[in-house]
mmCIF file of the C-alpha atoms, coordinates in Angstrom:
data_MODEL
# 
_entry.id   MODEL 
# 
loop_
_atom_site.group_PDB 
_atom_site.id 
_atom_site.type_symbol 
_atom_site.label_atom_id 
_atom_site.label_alt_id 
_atom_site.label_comp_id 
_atom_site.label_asym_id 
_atom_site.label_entity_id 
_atom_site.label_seq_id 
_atom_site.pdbx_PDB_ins_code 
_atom_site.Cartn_x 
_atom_site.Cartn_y 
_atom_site.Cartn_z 
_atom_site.occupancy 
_atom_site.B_iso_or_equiv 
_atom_site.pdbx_formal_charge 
_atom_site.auth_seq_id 
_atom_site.auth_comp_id 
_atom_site.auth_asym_id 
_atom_site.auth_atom_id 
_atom_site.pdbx_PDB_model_num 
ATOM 1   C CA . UNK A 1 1   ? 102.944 125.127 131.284 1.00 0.00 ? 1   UNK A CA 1 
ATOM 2   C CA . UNK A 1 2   ? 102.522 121.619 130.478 1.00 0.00 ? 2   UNK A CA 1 
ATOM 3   C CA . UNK A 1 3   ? 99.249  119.601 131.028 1.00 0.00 ? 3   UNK A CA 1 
ATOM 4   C CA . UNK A 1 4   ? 99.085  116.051 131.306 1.00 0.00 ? 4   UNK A CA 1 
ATOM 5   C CA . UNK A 1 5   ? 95.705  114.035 130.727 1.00 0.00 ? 5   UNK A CA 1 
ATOM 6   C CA . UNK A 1 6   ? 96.009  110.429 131.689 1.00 0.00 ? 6   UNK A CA 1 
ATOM 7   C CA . UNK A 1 7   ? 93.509  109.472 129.597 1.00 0.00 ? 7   UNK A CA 1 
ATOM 8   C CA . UNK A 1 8   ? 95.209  110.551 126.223 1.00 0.00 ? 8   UNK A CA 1 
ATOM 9   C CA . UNK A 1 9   ? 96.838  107.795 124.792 1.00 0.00 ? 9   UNK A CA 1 
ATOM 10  C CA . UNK A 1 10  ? 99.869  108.823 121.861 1.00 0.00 ? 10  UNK A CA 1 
ATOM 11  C CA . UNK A 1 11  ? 102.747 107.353 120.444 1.00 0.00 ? 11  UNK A CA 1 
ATOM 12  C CA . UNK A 1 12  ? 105.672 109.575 119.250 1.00 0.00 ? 12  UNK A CA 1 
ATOM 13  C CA . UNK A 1 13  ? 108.286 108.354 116.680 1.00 0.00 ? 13  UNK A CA 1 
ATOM 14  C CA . UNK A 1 14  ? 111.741 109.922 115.869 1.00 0.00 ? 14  UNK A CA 1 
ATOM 15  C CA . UNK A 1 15  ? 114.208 109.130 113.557 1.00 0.00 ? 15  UNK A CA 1 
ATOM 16  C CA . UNK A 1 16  ? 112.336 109.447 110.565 1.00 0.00 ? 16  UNK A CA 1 
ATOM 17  C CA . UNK A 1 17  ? 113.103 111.349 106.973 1.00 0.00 ? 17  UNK A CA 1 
ATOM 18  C CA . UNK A 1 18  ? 111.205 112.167 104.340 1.00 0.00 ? 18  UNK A CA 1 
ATOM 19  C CA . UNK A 1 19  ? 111.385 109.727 101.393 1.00 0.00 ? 19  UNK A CA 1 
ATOM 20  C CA . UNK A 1 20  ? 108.642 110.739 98.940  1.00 0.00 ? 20  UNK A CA 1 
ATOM 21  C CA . UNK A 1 21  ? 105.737 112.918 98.939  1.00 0.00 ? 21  UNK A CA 1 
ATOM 22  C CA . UNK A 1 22  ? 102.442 110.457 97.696  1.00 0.00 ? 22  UNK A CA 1 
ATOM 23  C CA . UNK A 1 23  ? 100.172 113.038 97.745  1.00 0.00 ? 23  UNK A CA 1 
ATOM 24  C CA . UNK A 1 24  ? 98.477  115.978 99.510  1.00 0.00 ? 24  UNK A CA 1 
ATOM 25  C CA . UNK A 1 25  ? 97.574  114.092 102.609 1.00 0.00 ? 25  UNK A CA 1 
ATOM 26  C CA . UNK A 1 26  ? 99.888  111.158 102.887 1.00 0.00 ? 26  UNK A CA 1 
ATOM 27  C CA . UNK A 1 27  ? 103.896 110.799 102.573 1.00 0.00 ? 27  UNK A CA 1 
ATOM 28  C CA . UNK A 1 28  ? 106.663 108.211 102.463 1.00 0.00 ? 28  UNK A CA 1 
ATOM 29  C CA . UNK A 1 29  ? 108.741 107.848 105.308 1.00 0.00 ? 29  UNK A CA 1 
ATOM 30  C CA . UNK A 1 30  ? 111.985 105.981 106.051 1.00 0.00 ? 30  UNK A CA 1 
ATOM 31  C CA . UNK A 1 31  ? 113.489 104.769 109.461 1.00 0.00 ? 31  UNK A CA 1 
ATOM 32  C CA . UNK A 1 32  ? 117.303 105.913 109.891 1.00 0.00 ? 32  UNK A CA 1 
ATOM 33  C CA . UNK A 1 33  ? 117.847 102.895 111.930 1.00 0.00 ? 33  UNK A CA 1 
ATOM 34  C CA . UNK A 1 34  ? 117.066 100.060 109.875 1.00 0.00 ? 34  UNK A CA 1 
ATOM 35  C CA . UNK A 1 35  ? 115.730 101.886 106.465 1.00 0.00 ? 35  UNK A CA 1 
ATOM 36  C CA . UNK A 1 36  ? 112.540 100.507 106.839 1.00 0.00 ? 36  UNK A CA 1 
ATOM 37  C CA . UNK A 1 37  ? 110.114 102.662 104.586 1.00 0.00 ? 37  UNK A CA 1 
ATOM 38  C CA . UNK A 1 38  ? 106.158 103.500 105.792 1.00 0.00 ? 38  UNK A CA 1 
ATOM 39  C CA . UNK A 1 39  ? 103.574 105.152 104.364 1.00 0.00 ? 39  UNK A CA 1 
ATOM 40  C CA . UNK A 1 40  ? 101.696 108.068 106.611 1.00 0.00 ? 40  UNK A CA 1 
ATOM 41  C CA . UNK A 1 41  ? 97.827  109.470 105.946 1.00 0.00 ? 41  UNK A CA 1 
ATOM 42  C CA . UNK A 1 42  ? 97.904  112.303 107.311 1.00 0.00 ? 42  UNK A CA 1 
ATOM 43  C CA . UNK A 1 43  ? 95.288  112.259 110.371 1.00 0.00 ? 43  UNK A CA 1 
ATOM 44  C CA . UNK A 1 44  ? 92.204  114.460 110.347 1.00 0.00 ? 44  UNK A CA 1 
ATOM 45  C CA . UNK A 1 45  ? 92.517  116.321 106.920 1.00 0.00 ? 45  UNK A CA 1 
ATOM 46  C CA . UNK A 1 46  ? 91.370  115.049 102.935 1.00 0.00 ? 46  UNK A CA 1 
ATOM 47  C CA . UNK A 1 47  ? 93.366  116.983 100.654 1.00 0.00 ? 47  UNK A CA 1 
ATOM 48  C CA . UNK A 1 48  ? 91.594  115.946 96.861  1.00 0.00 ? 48  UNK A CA 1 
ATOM 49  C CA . UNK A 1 49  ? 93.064  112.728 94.751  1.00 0.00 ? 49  UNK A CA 1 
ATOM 50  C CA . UNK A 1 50  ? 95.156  112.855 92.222  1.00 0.00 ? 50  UNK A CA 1 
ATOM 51  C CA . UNK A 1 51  ? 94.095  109.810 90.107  1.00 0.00 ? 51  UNK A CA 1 
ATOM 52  C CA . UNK A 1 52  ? 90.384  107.934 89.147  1.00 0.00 ? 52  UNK A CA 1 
ATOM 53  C CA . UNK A 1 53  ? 89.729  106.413 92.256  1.00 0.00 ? 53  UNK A CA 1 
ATOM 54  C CA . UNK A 1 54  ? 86.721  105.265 94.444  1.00 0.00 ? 54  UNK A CA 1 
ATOM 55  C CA . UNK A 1 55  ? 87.248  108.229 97.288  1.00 0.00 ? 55  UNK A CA 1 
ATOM 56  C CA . UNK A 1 56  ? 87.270  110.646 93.977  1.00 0.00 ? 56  UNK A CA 1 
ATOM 57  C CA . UNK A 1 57  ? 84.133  108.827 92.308  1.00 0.00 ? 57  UNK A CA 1 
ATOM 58  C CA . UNK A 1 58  ? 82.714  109.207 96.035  1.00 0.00 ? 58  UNK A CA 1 
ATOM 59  C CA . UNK A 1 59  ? 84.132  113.242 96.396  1.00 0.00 ? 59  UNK A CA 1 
ATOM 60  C CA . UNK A 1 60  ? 82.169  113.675 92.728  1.00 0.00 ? 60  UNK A CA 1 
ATOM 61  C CA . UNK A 1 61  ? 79.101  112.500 94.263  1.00 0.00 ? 61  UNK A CA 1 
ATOM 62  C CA . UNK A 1 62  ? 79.530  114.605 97.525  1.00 0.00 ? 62  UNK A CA 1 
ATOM 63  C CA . UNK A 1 63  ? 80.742  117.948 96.200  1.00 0.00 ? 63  UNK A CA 1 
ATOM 64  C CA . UNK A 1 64  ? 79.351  118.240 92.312  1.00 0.00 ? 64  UNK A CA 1 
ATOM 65  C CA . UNK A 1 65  ? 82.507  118.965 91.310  1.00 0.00 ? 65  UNK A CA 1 
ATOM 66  C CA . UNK A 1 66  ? 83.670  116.778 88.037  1.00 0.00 ? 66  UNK A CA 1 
ATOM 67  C CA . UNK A 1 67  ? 86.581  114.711 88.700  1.00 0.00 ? 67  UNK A CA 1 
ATOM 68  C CA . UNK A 1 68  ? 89.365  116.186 86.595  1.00 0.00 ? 68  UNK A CA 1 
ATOM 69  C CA . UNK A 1 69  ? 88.489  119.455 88.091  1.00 0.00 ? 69  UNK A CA 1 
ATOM 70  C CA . UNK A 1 70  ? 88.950  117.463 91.357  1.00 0.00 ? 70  UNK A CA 1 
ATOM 71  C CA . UNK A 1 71  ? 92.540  115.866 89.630  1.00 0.00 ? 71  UNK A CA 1 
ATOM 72  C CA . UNK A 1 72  ? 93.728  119.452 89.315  1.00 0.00 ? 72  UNK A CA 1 
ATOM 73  C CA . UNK A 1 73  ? 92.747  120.459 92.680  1.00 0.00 ? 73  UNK A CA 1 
ATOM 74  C CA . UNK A 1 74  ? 94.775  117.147 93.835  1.00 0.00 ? 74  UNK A CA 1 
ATOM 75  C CA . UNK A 1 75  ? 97.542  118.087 91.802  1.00 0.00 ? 75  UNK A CA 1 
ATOM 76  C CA . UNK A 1 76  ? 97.778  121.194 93.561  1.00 0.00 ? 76  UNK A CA 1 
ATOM 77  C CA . UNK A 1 77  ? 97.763  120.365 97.228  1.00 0.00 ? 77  UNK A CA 1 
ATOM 78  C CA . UNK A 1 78  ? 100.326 117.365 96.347  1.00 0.00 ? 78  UNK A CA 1 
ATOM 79  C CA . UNK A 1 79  ? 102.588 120.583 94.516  1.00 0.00 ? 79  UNK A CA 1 
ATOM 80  C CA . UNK A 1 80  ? 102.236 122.570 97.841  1.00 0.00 ? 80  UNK A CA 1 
ATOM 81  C CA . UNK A 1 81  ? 103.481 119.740 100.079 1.00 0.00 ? 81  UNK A CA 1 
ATOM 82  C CA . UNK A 1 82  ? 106.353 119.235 97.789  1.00 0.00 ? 82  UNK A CA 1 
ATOM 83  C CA . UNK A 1 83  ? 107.346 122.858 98.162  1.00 0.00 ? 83  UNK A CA 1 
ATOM 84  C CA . UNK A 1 84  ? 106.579 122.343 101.898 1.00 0.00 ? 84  UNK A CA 1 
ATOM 85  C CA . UNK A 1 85  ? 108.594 119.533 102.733 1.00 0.00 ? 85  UNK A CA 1 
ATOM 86  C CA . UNK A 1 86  ? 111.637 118.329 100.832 1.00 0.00 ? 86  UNK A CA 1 
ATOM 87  C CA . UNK A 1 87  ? 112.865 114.330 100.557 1.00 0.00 ? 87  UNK A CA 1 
ATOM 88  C CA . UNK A 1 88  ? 115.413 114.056 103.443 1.00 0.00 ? 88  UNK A CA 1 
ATOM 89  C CA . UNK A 1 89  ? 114.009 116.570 106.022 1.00 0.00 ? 89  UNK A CA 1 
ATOM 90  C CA . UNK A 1 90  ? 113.630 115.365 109.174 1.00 0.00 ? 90  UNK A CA 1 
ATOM 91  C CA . UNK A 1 91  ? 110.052 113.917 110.286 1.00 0.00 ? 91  UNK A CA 1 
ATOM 92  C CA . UNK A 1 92  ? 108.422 113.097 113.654 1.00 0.00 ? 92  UNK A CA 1 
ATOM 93  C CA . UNK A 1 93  ? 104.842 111.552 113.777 1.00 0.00 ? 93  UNK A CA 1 
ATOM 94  C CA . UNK A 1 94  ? 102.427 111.099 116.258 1.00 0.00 ? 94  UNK A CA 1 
ATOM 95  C CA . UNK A 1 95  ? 99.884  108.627 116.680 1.00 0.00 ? 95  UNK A CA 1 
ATOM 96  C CA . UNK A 1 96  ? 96.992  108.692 118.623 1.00 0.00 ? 96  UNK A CA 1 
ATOM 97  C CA . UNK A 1 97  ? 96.658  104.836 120.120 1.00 0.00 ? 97  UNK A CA 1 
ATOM 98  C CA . UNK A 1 98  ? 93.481  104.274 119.464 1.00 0.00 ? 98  UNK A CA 1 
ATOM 99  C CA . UNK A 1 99  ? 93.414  104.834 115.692 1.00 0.00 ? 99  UNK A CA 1 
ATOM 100 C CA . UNK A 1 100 ? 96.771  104.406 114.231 1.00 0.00 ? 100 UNK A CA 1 
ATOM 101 C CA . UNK A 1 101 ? 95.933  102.577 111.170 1.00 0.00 ? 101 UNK A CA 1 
ATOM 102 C CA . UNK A 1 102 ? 93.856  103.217 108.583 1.00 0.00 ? 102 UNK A CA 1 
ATOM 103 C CA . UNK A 1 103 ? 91.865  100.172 105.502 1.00 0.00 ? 103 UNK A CA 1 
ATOM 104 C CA . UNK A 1 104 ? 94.977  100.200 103.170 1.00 0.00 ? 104 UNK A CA 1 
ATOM 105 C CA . UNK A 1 105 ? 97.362  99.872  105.926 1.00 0.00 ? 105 UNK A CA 1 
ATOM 106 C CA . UNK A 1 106 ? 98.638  102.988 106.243 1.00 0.00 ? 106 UNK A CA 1 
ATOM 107 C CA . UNK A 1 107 ? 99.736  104.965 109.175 1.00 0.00 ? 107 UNK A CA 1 
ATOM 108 C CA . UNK A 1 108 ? 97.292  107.329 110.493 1.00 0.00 ? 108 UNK A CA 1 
ATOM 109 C CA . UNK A 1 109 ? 99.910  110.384 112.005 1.00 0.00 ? 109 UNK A CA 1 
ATOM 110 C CA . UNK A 1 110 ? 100.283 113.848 112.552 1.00 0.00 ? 110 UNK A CA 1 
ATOM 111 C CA . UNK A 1 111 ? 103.145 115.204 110.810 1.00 0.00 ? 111 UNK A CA 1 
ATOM 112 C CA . UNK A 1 112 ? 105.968 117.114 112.439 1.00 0.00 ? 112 UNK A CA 1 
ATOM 113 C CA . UNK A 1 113 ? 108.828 118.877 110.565 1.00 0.00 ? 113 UNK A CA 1 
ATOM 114 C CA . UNK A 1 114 ? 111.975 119.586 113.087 1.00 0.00 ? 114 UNK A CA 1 
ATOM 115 C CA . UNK A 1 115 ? 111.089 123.726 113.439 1.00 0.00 ? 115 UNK A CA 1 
ATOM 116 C CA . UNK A 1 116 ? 107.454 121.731 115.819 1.00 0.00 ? 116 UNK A CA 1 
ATOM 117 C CA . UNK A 1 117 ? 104.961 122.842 113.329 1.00 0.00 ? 117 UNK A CA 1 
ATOM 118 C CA . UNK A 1 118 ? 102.546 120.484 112.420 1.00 0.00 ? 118 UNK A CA 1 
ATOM 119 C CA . UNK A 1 119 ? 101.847 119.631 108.207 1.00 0.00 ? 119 UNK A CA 1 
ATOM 120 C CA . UNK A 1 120 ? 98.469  118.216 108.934 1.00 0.00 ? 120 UNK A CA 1 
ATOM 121 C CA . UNK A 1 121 ? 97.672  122.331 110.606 1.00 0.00 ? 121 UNK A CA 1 
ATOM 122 C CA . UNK A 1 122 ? 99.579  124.001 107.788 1.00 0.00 ? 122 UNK A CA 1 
ATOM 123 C CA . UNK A 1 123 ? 97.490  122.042 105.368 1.00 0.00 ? 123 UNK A CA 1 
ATOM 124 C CA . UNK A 1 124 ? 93.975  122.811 106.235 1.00 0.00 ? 124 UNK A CA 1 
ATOM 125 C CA . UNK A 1 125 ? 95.131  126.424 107.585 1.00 0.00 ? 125 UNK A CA 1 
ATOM 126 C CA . UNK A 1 126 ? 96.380  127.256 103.726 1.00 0.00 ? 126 UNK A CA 1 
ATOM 127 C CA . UNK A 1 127 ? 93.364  125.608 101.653 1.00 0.00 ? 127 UNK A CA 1 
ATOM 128 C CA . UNK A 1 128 ? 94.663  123.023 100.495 1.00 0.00 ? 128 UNK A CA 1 
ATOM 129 C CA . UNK A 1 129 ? 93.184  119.617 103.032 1.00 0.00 ? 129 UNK A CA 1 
ATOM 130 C CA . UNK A 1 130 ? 89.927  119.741 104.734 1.00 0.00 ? 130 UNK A CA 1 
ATOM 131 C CA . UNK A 1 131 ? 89.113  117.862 108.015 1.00 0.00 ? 131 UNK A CA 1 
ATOM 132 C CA . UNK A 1 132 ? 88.213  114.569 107.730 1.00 0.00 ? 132 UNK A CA 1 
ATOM 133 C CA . UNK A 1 133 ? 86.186  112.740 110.564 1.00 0.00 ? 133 UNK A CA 1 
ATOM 134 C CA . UNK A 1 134 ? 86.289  108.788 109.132 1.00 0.00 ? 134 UNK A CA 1 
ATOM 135 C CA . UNK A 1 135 ? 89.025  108.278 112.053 1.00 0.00 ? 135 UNK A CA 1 
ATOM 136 C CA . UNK A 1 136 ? 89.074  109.271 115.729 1.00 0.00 ? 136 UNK A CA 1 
ATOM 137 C CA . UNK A 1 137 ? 91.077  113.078 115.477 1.00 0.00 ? 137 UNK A CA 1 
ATOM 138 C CA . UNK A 1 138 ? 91.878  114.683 119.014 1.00 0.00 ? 138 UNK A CA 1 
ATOM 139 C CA . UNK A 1 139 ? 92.453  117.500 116.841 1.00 0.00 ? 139 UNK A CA 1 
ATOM 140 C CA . UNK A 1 140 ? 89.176  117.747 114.849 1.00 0.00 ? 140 UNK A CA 1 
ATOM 141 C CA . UNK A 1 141 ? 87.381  120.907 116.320 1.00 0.00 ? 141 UNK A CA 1 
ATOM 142 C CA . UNK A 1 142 ? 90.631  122.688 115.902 1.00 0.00 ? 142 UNK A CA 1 
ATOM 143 C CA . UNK A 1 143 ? 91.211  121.870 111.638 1.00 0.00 ? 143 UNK A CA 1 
ATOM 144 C CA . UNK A 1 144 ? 87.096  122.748 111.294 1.00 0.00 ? 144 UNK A CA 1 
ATOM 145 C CA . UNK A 1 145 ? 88.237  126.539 112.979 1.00 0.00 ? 145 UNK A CA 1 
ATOM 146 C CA . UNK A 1 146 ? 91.132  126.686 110.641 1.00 0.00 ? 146 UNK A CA 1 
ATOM 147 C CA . UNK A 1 147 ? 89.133  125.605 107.401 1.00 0.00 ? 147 UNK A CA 1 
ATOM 148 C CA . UNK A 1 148 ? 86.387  128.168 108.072 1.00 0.00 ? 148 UNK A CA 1 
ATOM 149 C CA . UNK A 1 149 ? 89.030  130.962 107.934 1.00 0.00 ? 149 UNK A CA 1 
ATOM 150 C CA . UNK A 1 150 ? 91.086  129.723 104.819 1.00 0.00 ? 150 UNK A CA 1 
ATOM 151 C CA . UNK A 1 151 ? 87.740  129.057 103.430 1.00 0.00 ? 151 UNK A CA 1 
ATOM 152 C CA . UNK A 1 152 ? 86.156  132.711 104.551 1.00 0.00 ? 152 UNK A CA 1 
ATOM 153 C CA . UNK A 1 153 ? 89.740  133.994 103.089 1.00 0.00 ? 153 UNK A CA 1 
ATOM 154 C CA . UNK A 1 154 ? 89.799  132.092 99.902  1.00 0.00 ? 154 UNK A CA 1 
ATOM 155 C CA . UNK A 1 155 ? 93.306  130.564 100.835 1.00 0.00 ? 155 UNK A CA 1 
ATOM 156 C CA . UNK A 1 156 ? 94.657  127.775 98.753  1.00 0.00 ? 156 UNK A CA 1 
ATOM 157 C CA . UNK A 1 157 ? 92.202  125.434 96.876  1.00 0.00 ? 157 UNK A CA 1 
ATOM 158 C CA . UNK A 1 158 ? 89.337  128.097 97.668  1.00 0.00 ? 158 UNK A CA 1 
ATOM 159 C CA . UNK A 1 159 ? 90.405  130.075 95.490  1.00 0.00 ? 159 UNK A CA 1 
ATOM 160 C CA . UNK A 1 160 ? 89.387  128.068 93.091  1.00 0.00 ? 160 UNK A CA 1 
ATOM 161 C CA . UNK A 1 161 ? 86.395  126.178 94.750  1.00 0.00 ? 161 UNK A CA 1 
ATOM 162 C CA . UNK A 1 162 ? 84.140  126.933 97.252  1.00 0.00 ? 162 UNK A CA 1 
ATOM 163 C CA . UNK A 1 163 ? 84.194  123.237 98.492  1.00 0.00 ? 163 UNK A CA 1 
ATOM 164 C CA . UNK A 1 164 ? 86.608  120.226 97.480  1.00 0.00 ? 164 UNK A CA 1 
# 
């Protein structure tokens, strides 16, 4: 059954490949119609960084975890997307209207591969994001359910960590 809510506000885009993986939480994107290339943060999950940074100098603060240690964990959620989603596969993204851009520009989106399932979900629900609250997620409730169980399951980066 489908449900319709007036009040929900969401942009859909189509036509869209995959041009580069940038990390765990954010991915190149290019526009079959006029090749235009945009970047996409994922919406509603953090997956660690993989460089020195502010956010990581921030996450170091936050979790007590040194930074390379933090690197490495980076370096393993951005290895998981790559095996997750290859350059060229089709993309859709959705934006929710009210925030659809985040401070450096990017596109805030959740990520769609052509079989429906969602790379934001598949994310936190293997360990390797965590939800992230800084922007307006419909979703939000939903990614805290799945990180309790890949937490309580040690899936992904907690394995390794008990947070990130």
């Amino acid at each position: 059954m489908t449900h319709f809510n007036v009040n929900e506000h969401k942009i859909i885009k189509t036509h869209l490949f995959l041009s580069k993986v940038v990390d765990g939480d954010g991915i190149i994107v290019k526009n079959i119609f006029n090749n235009l290339e945009v970047e996409i943060r994922f919406l509603g999950i953090d997956a660690p960084e993989l460089k020195r940074c502010q956010k990581l100098y921030q996450d170091e603060r936050e979790t007590h975890i040194p930074g390379e240690l933090l690197i490495e964990l980076g370096r393993l959620s951005f290895n998981f997307m790559k095996e997750l989603v290859l350059p060229g596969t089709s993309i859709t993204i959705e934006l929710e209207k009210l925030d659809h851009i985040d401070l450096y520009g990017r596109t805030l989106a959740y990520v769609y591969l052509p079989d429906g399932s969602c790379l934001n979900e598949i994310m936190i629900a293997e360990g390797y994001a965590k939800p992230f609250s800084r922007y307006s997620c419909r979703e939000l409730a939903n990614y805290q359910v799945l990180n309790m169980k890949a937490k309580n399951e040690r899936k992904g980066l907690y394995a390794i960590v008990d947070n990130f």
